[in-house]
C-alpha angles and dihedrals in degrees: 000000000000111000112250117234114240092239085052086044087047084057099054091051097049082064102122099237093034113102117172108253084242091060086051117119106231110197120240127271123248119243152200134211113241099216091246105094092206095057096044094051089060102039102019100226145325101293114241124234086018138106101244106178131195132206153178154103126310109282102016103112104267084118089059105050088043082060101042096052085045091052094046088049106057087039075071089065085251135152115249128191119188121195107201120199110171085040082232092133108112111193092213102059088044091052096049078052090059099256113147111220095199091076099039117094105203120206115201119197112212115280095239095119117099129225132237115242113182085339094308126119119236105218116154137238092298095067098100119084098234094205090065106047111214120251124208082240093051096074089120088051096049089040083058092050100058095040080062098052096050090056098047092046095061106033075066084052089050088047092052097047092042089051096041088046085059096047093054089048094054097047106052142200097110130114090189137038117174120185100197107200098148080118103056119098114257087229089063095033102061094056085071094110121240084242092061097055089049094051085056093052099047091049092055101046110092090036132097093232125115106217111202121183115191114195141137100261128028091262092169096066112177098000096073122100090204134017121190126185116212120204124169125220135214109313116243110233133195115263099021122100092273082081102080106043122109120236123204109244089225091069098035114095111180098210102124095082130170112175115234099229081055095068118102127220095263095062087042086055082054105052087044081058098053097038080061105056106261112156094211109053119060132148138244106265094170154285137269111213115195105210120200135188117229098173136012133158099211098028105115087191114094101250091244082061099049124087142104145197133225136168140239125204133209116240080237094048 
């Protein structure tokens, strides 16, 4: 294929009928809200038929706002499906945060992969390689077996939740998929190929389906329609000063909930302790979650100048 010059380029494009792809209109894409104020005021919605991810460290809110978008979902009388990869979802926290069960398919992936207990793996009785017996010298080989077979383990969690996410997306009916790998660890994660995420995004294009992906790292890349970076802030306690600010409604989202009858003594003891004056016990009042955009299609706002913050309140707060 010969290149072709920029003045003979200038003249294609003079062409009556002929417009630049990057002069195209492309329609707007459909949202929907995520059930947090604050965060649909600055991105407008979760985008329809598009990848949006969401990551962050543990503890940093990610888990909230996941919740929040499934619970105002199937507030919408949709269908959910939640393919859960490090098997982390509990059904009674996410119904104290409005979520209706009843609408939510879970997907759970098989329990093979250990879990990691003081930075050790957990890995069970079958974690010697019989054919090797161990030697009381040979601590830095059977550390690297079962460094091997926690990998392994859950890179056959990640294959189950990736193919069980693409079968979801090709059949259809749902107005939510969420693909929860916040658990899994980044090492494992960032072996999911690039291909893998496109194929995601073109399957749900043309569809109504809001495809939301939580992890640790943005893992998607480019493929994503909308990226969001969760970071949580100093927690408010019980008894500081935080106490006795005053938070707008509009920006508080009570979806961290722990039922009072739930609690055991040793919290009570807790709260008792606090309500007395001790310096050193307090009790967890909420969290405040900033919540910034890194990448977004339709966003008009530079990414440094997006970002948000919203609340979450304790079930005892």
């Amino acid at each position: 294929m010969t290149p072709v010059s920029r003045s003979k380029m200038h003249s294609l494009l003079s062409i009556p009928g002929v417009v630049p792809a990057a002069r195209l209109e492309r329609p707007a894409a459909q949202t929907v809200p995520s059930g947090i104020a604050a965060v649909d005021r600055l991105i407008g919605g979760l985008p329809r038929g598009a990848l949006t991810q969401i990551y962050g460290v543990a503890s940093s809110g990610r888990t909230t706002l996941f919740l929040s978008a499934l619970a105002e979902a199937t507030h919408r009388r949709e269908l959910c499906a939640l393919v859960d990869a490090g098997d982390s979802f509990d059904p009674q926290v996410a119904a104290m945060a409005g979520l209706d069960l009843d609408r939510l398919l879970w997907v759970r992936c098989s329990d093979c992969a250990p879990r990691c207990e003081n930075g050790v793996c957990n890995l069970g009785s079958n974690a010697r390689n019989d054919a090797s017996p161990w030697q009381p010298g040979d601590r830095r080989t059977e550390r690297g077996r079962r460094r091997k077979k926690f990998r392994d383990a859950w890179f056959e969690r990640l294959e189950q939740a990736l193919k069980a996410a693409d079968l979801l997306l090709q059949a259809g009916g749902f107005g939510l998929v969420a693909l929860d790998l916040a658990d899994v660890p980044a090492g494992v994660a960032r072996h999911v190929p690039l291909a893998s995420w496109f194929r995601f995004s073109r399957a749900v294009e043309h569809t109504p389906a809001v495809l939301l992906v939580i992890a640790e790292q943005a893992y998607a890349g480019v493929c994503a329609a909308l990226t969001l970076r969760t970071a949580a802030l100093p927690a408010q306690l019980a008894g500081t000063d935080s106490d006795s600010r005053q938070s707008h409604a509009s920006s508080i989202h009570p979806v961290l909930h722990i039922c009072a009858a739930d609690v055991s003594s040793p919290v009570r003891r807790i709260c008792a302790a606090d309500a007395g004056g001790v310096s050193h016990a307090r009790l967890l009042r909420g969290l405040c979650v900033e919540v910034s955009v890194v990448r977004a299609r339709e966003l008009k706002k530079a990414p440094s100048s997006a970002s948000t913050k919203f609340e979450s309140r304790a079930e005892w707060a």
